[in-house]
DRENLUM-976456 format. One line per 3 residues: for each residue x, z, y of N, C-alpha, C. Coordinates in steps of 0.02 Angstrom, whole numbers, plus 50000, padded with zeros to 5 digits. Each point is the difference from the previous one (the first is absolute). Layout:
BEGIN
X:Z:Y:X:Z:Y:X:Z:Y  ...
! end
This chain:
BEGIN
49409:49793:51020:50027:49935:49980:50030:50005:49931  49970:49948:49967:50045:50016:49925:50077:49999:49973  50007:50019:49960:50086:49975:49991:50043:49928:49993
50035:49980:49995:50022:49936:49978:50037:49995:49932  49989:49990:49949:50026:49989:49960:50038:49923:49968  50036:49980:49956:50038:49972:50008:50038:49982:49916
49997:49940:49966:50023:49976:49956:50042:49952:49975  50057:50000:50013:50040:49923:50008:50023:50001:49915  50009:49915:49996:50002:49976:49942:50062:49930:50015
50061:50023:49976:50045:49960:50019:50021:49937:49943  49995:49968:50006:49996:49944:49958:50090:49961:49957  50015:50010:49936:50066:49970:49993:50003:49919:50028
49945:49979:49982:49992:49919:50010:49945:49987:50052  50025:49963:50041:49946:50012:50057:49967:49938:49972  50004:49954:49975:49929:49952:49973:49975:50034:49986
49996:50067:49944:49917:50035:49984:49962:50020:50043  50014:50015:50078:49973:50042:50044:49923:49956:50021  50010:49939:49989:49953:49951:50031:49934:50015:49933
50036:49988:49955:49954:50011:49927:49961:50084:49993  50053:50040:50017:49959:50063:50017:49943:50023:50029  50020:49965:50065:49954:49996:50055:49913:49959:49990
50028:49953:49968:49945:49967:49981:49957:50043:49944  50030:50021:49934:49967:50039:49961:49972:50074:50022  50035:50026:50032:49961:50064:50038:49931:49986:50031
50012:49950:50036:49916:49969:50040:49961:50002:49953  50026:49946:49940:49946:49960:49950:49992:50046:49944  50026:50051:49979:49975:50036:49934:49950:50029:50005
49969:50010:49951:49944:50046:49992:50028:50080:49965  49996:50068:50042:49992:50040:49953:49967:50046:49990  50004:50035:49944:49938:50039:49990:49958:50045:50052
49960:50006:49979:49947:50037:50039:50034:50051:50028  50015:50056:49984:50039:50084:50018:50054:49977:50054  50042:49933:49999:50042:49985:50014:49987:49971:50081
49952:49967:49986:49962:49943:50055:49977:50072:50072  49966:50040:49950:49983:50064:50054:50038:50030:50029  50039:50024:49966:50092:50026:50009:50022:49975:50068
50016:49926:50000:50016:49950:50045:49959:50006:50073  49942:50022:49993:49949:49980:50069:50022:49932:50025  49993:50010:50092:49998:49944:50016:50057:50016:50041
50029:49927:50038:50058:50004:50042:50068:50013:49971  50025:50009:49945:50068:49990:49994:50049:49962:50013  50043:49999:50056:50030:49948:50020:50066:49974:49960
50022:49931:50010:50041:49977:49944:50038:49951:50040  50066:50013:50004:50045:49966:50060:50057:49993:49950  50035:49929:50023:50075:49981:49962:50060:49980:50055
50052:50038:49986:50062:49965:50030:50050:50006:49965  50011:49918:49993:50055:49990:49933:49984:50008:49955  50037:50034:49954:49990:50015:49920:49952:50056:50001
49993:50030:50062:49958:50086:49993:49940:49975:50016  49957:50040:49984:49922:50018:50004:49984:50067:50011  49941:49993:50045:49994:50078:50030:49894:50019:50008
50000:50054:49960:49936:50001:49991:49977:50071:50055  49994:49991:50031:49948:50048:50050:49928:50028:49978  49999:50070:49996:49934:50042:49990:49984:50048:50043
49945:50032:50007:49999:50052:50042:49975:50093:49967  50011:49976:49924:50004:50066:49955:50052:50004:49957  50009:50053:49963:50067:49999:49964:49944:49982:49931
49941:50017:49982:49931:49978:49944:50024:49905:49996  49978:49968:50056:50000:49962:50016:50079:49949:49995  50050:50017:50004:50084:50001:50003:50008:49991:49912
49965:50053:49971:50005:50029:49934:49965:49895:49956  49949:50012:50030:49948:49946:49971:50050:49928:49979  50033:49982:50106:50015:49934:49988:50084:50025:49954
50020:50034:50003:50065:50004:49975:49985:49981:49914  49959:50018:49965:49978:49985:49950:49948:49929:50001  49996:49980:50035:49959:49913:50029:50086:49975:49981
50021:50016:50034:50070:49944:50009:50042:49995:49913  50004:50059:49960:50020:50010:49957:49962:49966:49942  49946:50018:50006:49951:49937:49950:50035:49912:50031
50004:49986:50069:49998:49943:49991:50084:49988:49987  50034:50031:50027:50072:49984:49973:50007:49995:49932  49967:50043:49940:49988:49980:49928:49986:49940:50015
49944:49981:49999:49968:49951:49984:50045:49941:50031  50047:49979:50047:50041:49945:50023:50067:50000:49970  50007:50064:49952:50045:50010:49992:50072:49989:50050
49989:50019:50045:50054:50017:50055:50040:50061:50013  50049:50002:50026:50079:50051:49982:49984:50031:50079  49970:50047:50038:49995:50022:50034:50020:50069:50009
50019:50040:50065:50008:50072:50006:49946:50023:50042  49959:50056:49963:49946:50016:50048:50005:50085:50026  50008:49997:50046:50005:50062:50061:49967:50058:49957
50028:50074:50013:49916:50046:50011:49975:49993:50042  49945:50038:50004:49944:49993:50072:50052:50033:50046  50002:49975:50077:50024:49987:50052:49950:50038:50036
50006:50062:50054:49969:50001:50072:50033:49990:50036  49976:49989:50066:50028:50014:50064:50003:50067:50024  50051:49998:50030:50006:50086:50034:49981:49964:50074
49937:50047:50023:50006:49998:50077:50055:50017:50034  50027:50047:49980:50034:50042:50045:50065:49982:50008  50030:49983:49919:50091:49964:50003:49988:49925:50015
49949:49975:49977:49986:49903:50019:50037:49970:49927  49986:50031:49965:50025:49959:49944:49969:50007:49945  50011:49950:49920:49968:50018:49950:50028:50047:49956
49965:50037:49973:50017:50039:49960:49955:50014:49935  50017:50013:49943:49991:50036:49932:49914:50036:50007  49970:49973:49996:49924:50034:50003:49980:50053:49987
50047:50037:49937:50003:50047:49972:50011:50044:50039  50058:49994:50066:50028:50049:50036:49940:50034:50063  49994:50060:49993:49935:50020:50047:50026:49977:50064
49957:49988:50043:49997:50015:50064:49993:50062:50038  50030:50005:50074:50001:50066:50016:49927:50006:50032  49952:50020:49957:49938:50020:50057:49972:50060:49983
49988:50034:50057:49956:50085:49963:49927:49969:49994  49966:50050:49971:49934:50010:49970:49964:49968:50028  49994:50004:50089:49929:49963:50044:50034:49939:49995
50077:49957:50019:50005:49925:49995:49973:49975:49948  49997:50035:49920:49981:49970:49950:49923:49984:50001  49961:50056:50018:49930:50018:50009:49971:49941:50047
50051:49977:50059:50005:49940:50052:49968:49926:49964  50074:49995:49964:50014:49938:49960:49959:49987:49957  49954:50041:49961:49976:49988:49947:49930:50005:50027
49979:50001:50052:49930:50008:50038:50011:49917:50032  50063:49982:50052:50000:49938:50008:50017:49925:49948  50025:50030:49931:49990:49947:49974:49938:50003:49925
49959:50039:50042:49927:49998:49971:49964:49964:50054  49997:50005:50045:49957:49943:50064:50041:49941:49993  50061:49996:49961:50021:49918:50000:49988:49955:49950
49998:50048:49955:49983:49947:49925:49930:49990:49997  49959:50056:50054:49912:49993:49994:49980:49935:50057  50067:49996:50043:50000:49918:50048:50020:49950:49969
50046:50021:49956:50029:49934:49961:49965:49979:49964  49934:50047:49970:49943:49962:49941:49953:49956:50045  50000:50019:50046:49947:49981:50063:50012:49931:50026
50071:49996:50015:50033:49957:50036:50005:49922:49943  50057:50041:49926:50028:49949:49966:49966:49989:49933  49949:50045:49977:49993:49995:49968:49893:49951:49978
49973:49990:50042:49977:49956:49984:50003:49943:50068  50054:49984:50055:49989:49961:50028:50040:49940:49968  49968:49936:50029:50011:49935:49975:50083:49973:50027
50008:50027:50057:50049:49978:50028:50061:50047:50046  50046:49987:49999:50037:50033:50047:50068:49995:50028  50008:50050:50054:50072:49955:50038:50053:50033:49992
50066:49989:49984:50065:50024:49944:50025:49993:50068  50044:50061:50026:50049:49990:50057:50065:50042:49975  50067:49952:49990:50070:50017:49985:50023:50018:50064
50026:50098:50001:50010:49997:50083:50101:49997:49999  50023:50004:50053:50083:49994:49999:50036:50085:49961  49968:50027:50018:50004:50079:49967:49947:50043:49978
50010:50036:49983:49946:50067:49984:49992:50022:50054  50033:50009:50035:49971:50050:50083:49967:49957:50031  50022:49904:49998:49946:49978:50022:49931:49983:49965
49977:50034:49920:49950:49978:49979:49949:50065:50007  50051:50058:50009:49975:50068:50011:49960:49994:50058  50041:49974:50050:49963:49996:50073:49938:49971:50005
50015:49940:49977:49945:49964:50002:49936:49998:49955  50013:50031:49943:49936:50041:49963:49964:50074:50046  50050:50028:50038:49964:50048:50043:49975:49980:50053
50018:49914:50026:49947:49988:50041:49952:49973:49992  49982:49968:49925:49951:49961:50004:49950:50057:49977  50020:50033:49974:49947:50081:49967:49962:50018:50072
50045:49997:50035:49975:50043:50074:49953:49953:50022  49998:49931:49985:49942:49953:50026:49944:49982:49925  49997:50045:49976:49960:50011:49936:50019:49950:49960
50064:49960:49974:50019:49949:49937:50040:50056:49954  49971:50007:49944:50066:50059:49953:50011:49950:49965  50073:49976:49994:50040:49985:49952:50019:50014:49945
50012:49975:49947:50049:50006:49940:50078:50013:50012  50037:50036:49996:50071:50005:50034:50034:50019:49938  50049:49960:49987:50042:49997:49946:50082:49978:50029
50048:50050:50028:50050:50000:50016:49985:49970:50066  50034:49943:49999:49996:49946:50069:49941:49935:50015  49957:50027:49939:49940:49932:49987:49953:50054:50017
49944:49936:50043:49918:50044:50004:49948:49953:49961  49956:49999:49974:49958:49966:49979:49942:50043:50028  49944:49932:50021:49945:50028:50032:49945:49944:49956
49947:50039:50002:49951:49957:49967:49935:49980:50056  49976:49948:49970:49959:49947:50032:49944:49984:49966  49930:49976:50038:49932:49986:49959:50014:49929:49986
50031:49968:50066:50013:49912:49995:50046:49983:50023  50010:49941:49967:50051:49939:50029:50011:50001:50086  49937:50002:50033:50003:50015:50062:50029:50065:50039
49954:50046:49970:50027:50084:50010:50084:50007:49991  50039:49963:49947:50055:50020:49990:50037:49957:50044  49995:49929:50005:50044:49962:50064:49979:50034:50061
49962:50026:50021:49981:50040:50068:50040:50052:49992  50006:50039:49942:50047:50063:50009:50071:49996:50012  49999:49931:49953:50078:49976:49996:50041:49992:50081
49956:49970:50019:50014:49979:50071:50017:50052:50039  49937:50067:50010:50009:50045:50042:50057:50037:49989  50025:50011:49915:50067:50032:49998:50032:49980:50038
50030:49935:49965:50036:49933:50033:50047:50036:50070  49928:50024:50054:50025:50023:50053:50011:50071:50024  50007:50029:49940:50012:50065:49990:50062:49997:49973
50015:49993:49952:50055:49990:49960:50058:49995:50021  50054:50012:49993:50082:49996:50037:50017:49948:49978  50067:49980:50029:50022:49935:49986:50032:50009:49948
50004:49930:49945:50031:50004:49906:49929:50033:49979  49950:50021:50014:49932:49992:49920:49982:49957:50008  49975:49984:49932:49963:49948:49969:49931:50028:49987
49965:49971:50031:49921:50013:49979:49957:49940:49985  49961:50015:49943:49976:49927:49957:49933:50042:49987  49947:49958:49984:49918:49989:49973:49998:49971:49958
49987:50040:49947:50018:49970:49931:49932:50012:49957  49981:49984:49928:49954:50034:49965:49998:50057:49973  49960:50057:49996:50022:50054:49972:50035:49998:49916
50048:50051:50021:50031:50019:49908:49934:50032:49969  49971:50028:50026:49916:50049:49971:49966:49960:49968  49975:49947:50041:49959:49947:49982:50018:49942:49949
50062:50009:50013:50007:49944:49954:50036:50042:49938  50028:50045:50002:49984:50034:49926:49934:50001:49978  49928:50026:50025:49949:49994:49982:49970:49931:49962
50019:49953:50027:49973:49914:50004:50069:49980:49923  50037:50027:49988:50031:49929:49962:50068:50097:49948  49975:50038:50027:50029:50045:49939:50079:50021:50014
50028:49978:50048:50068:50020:50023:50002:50054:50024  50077:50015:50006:50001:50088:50020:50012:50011:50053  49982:50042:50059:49995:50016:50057:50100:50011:50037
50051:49960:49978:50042:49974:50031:50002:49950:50050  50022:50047:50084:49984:49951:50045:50091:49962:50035  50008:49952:49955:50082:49958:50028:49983:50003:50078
50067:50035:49999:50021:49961:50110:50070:49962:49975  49970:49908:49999:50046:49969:50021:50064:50006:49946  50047:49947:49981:50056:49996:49963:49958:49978:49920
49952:50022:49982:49969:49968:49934:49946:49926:49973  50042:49933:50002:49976:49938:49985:49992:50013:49919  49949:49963:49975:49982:49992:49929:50055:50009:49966
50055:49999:50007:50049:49996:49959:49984:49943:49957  50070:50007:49935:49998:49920:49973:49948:50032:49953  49990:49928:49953:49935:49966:49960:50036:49987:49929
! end
């Protein structure tokens, strides 16, 4: 299972947060940058903070420098985190930098299972049209429930407490939506939405997928 990584961006003025949000979706950036990014980065707001979810520290590295281009460019007064993991073991975030305690075979583990995930996540998110975004109440409940839908052959995208799953159709994804639905614990949110993949492909936006809290902001 991959790591969780973790980028918060605390805002002096919380009117910019809406304007942020919006420009992260809508920019275009460069090529090296766009790759950097892959697919699935999740992008969540409460209050003045913003919180960017990855599942590499490559990847952590990318949007942390995504966010910094667009904070230039809005010219907004923000504080932005270093990269953030989770510690399995204490349950909290910590300094990315700081190793984890694993000998030689856990690493050998980890880096074998998050090679079968990013080779599902190309599979899954990266050319399907559609897919279903589920906000779970915790990490232990998004953990769980990514290990059960694996066990009934669905691999997920898992980014902290969010799963994203990808879909061929409109149909395929309200059918999945549903079956979570009754999987799912009580407090997630699970929605069928259009893919972030696809529609970066179709109109040039960057593979930032909002859960919720981000309206157009003002005009």
């Amino acid at each position: 299972m991959a790591d969780d990584f973790r980028i918060q961006v605390e805002f002096e003025d919380e009117g910019h947060v809406l304007r942020f949000g919006r420009s992260l979706r809508e920019r275009e950036f460069e090529n090296e940058l766009r790759e950097q990014l892959g697919d699935g980065v999740v992008v969540t707001r409460d209050g003045p903070e913003v919180f960017l979810y990855a599942s590499t520290v490559d990847q952590a590295r990318a949007a942390e420098r995504a966010v910094r281009e667009v904070l230039e460019h809005e010219g907004a007064s923000a504080e932005v985190s270093p990269i953030l993991r989770w510690h399995p073991i204490e349950q909290h975030w910590e300094d990315a930098t700081v190793p984890l305690p694993q000998n030689a075979e856990d690493v050998q583990a980890e880096l074998a299972r998050q090679e079968r995930q990013e080779a599902a996540e190309t599979d899954k998110l990266g050319y399907a049209e559609w897919e279903v975004r589920v906000d779970l109440p915790t990490h232990h409940d998004a953990v769980d429930l990514s290990e059960r839908l694996e066990a009934q052959g669905i691999t997920p995208v898992r980014r902290w407490k969010y799963l994203l799953i990808g879909a061929r159709t409109d149909e395929e994804a309200r059918a999945l939506a549903d079956r979570i639905r009754t999987e799912a614990p009580e407090g997630a949110s699970v929605k069928a939405e259009p893919s972030v993949a696809i529609g970066w492909e179709l109109t040039g936006q960057n593979p930032f997928a909002a859960f919720g809290g981000f309206g157009p902001g003002p005009r």
